[in-house]
C-alpha positions in Angstrom: -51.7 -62.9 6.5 -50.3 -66.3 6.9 -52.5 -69.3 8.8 -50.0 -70.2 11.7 -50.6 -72.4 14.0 -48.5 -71.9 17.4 -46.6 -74.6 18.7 -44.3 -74.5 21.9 -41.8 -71.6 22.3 -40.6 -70.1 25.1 -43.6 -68.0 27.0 -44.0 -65.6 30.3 -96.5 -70.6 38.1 -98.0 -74.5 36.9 -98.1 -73.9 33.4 -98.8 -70.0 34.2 -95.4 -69.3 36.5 -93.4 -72.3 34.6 -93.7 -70.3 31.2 -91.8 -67.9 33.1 -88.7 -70.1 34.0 -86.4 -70.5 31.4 -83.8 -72.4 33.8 -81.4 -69.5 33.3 -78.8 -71.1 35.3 -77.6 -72.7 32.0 -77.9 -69.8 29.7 -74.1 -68.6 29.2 -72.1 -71.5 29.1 -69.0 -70.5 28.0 -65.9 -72.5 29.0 -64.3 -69.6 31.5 -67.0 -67.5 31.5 -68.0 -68.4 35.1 -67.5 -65.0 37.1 -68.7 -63.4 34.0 -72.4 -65.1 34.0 -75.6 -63.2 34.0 -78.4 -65.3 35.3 -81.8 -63.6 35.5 -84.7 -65.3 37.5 -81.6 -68.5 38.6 -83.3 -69.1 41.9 -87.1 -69.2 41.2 -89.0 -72.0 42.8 -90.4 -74.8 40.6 -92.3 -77.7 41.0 -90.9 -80.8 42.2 -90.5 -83.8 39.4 -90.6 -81.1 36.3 -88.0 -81.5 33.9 -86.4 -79.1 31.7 -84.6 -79.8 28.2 -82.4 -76.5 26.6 -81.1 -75.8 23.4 -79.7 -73.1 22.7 -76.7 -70.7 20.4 -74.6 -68.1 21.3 -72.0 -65.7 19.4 -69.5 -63.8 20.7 -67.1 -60.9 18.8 -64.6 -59.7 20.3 -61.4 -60.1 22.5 -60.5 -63.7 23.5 -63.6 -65.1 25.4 -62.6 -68.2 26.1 -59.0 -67.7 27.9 -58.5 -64.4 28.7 -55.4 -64.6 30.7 -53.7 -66.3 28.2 -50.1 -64.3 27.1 -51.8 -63.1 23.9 -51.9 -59.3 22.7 -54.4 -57.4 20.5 -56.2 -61.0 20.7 -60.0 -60.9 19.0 -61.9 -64.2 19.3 -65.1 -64.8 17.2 -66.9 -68.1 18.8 -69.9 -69.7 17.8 -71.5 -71.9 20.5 -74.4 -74.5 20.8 -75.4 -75.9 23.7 -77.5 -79.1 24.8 -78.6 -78.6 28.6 -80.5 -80.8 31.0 -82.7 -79.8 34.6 -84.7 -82.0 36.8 -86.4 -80.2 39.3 -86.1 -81.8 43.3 -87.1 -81.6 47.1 -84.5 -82.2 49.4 -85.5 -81.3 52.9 -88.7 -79.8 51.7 -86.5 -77.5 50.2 -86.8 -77.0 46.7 -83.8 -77.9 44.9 -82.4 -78.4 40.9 -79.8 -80.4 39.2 -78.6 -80.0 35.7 -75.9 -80.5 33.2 -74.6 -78.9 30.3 -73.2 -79.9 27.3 -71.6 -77.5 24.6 -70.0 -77.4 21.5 -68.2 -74.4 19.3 -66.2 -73.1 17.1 -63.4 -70.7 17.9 -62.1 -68.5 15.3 -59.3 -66.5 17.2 -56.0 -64.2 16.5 -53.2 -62.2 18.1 -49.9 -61.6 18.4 -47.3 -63.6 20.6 -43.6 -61.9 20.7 -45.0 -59.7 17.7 -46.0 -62.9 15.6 -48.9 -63.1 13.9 -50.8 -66.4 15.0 -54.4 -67.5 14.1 -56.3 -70.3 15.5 -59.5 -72.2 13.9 -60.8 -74.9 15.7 -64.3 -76.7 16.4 -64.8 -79.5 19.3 -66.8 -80.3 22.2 -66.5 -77.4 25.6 -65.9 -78.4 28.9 -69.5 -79.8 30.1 -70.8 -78.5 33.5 -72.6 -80.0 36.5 -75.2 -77.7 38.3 -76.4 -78.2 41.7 -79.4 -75.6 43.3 -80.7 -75.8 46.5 -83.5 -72.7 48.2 -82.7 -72.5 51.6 -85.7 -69.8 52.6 -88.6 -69.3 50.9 -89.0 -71.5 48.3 -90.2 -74.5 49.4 -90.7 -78.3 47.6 -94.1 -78.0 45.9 -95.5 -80.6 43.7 -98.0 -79.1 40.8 -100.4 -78.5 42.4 -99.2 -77.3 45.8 -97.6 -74.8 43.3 -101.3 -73.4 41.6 -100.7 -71.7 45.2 -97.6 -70.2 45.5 -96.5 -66.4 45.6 -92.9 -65.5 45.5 -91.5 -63.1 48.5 -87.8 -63.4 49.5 -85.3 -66.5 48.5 -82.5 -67.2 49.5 -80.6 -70.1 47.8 -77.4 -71.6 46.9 -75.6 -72.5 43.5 -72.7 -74.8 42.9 -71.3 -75.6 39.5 -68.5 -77.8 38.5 -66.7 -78.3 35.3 -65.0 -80.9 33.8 -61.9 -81.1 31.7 -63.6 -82.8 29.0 -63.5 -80.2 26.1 -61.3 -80.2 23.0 -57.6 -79.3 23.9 -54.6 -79.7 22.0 -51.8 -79.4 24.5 -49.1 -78.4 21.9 -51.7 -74.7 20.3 -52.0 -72.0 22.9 -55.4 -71.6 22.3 -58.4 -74.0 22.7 -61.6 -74.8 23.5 -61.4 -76.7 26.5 -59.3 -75.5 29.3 -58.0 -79.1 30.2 -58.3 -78.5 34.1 -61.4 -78.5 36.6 -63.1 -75.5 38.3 -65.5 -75.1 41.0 -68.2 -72.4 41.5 -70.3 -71.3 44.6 -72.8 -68.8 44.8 -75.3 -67.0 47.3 -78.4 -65.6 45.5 -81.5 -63.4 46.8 -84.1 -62.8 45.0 -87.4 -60.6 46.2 -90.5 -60.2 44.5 -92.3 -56.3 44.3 -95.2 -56.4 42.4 -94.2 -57.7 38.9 -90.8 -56.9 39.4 -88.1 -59.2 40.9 -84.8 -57.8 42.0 -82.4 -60.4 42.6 -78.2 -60.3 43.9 -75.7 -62.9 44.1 -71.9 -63.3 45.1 -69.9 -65.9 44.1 -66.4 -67.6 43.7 -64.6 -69.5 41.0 -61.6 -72.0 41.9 -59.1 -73.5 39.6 -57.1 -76.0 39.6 -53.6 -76.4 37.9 -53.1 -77.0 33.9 -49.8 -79.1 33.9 -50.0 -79.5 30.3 -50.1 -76.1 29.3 -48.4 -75.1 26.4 -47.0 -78.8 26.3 -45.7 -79.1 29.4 -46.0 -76.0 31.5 -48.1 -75.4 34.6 -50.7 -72.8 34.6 -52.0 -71.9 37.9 -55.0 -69.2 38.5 -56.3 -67.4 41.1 -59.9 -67.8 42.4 -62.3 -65.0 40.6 -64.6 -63.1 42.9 -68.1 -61.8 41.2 -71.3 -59.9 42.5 -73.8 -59.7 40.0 -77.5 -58.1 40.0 -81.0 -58.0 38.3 -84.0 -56.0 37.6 -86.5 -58.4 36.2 -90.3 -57.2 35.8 -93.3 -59.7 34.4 -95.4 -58.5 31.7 -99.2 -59.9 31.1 -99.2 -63.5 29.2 -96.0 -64.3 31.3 -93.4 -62.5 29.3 -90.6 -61.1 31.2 -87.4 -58.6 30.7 -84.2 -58.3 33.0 -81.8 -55.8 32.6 -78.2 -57.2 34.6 -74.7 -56.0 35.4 -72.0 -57.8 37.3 -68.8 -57.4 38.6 -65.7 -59.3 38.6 -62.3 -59.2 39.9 -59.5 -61.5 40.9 -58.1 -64.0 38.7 -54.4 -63.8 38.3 -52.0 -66.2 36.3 -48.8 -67.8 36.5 -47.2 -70.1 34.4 -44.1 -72.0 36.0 -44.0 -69.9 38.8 -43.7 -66.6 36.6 -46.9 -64.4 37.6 -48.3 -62.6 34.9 -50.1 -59.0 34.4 -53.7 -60.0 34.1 -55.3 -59.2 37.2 -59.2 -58.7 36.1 -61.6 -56.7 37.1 -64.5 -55.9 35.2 -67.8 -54.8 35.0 -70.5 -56.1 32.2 -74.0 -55.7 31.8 -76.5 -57.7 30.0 -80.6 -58.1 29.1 -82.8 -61.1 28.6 -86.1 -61.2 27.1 -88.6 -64.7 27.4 -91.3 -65.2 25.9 -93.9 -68.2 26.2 -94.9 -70.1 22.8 -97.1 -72.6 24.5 -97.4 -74.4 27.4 -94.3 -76.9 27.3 -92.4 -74.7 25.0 -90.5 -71.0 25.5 -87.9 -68.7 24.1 -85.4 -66.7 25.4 -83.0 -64.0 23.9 -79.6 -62.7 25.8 -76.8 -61.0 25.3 -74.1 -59.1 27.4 -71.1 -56.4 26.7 -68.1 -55.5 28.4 -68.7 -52.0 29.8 -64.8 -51.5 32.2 -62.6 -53.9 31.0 -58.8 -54.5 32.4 -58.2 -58.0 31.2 -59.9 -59.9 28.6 -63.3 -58.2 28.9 -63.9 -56.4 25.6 -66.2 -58.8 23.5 -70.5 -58.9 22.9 -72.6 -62.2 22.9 -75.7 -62.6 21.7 -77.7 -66.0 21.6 -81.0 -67.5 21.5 -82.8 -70.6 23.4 -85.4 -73.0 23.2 -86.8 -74.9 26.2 -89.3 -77.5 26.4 -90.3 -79.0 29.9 -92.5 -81.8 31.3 -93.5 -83.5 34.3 -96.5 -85.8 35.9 -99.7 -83.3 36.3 -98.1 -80.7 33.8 
């Protein structure tokens, strides 16, 4: 097959419960990916001053992660993703509270066909970095270190709001790219209840967009906000290991591109695990990976991917 590149054309616990907390919250980081996040264990209380610093790499195979509305058939996308991420750990109204950012990176290595041509896209760059805002509302309150020795986990409740940039690679004049060259806002409700050594956790959420006015050189790309309701199954083993089993749901979404609205309503269902593991006490590991199970747009791909955390803080 020929390499093409498309250009324009016409288009329609202290150290024993912090071993346990992996930050999650940062863990899929893909550029759309938003409504389609699995985050184990994202509301779980943590001392106030801690900080957390992630690295981590994920691979997905499959059809095209990073824009699946785009007007792309039989479209498979392999991406390779690192990510550099950042927590610090607060009280605000003697609530506990986190903020965070994330930095990634990838490769995309992507295909289709647009108006039965054969196109193929190979590009590396920096993603769209995100800003991460948590705040408990019930139930998990500010601790410091060693209020937290203390602490048992019943029933949070807490809020999430992410917002990304339009800071990632993007070459107005290819139709597919890393960055998505427009902002996009995310709020979520969480619960999370503790039985035992199993958590069971739920959230809703919603994903706004705005416009791309340079889409495709000079088209605008509007999208419709994406609903999701996700949930977990997490249980503790001894020496502070844990395993979640996830699934989520996700629907809404829409296009259109100078007015025109296009077929690619989603609404799909995934499901996903995660496995952590302590190595000692400032360090951990965590493996995840999710698949598309019911897929009407853009939903058929796996990811798999690994991180490392190390965390510190006064009286750790």
């Amino acid at each position: 097959m020929p390499h093409l590149t498309l250009y324009r054309q016409p288009i329609s616990g202290v150290a024993f419960s912090l071993l346990a907390v992996l930050i999650p919250v940062l863990l899929f980081p893909y550029a759309n990916g938003h409504a389609q996040d699995l985050e184990p264990r994202a509301y779980s209380n943590t001392p106030v001053g801690m900080n957390f610093l992630l690295i981590g790499y994920g691979r997905s195979d499959g059809a095209l992660l990073f824009d699946p509305e785009l007007p792309v058939t039989d479209a498979n996308a392999k991406v390779d993703q690192g990510f550099l991420g950042y927590v610090r750990a607060l009280g605000i109204a003697d609530k506990s509270a986190k903020v965070g950012i994330l930095l990634p990176i990838a490769n995309l290595d992507a295909n289709g066909f647009v108006d039965g041509e054969f196109v193929t896209r190979d590009v590396s760059g920096l993603g769209d970095p995100s800003f991460y805002f948590t705040i408990n509302l019930f139930g998990a309150p500010a601790l410091s270190i060693e209020e937290f020795r203390q602490y048992q986990q019943d029933t949070i409740i807490g809020l999430t709001f992410k917002l990304t940039a339009p800071l990632g690679e993007y070459d107005n004049e290819k139709l597919l790219n890393i960055g998505t060259n427009r902002w996009s806002f995310k709020s979520e409700l969480g619960l999370s209840q503790a039985i035992r050594r199993w958590t069971l956790e739920a959230a809703v959420a919603a994903v706004f967009y705005t416009d791309n006015d340079e889409f495709f050189t000079d088209n605008t790309r509007k999208q419709d906000p994406i609903y999701s309701l996700q949930g977990h199954a997490i249980y503790t083993f001894p020496r502070n290991i844990w395993a979640a089993v996830s699934v989520t749901y996700f629907a809404g979404g829409r296009t259109a591109v100078e007015g025109v609205t296009n077929n690619d309503l989603q609404q799909n269902w995934r499901t996903g695990f995660t496995l952590a593991f302590p190595v000692n006490r400032n360090h951990s590991v965590k493996l995840f990976g999710n698949s598309g199970v019911s897929t009407r747009t853009g939903n058929d791909y796996d990811l798999l991917g690994i991180a490392w955390q190390y965390r510190w803080g006064r009286g750790f």
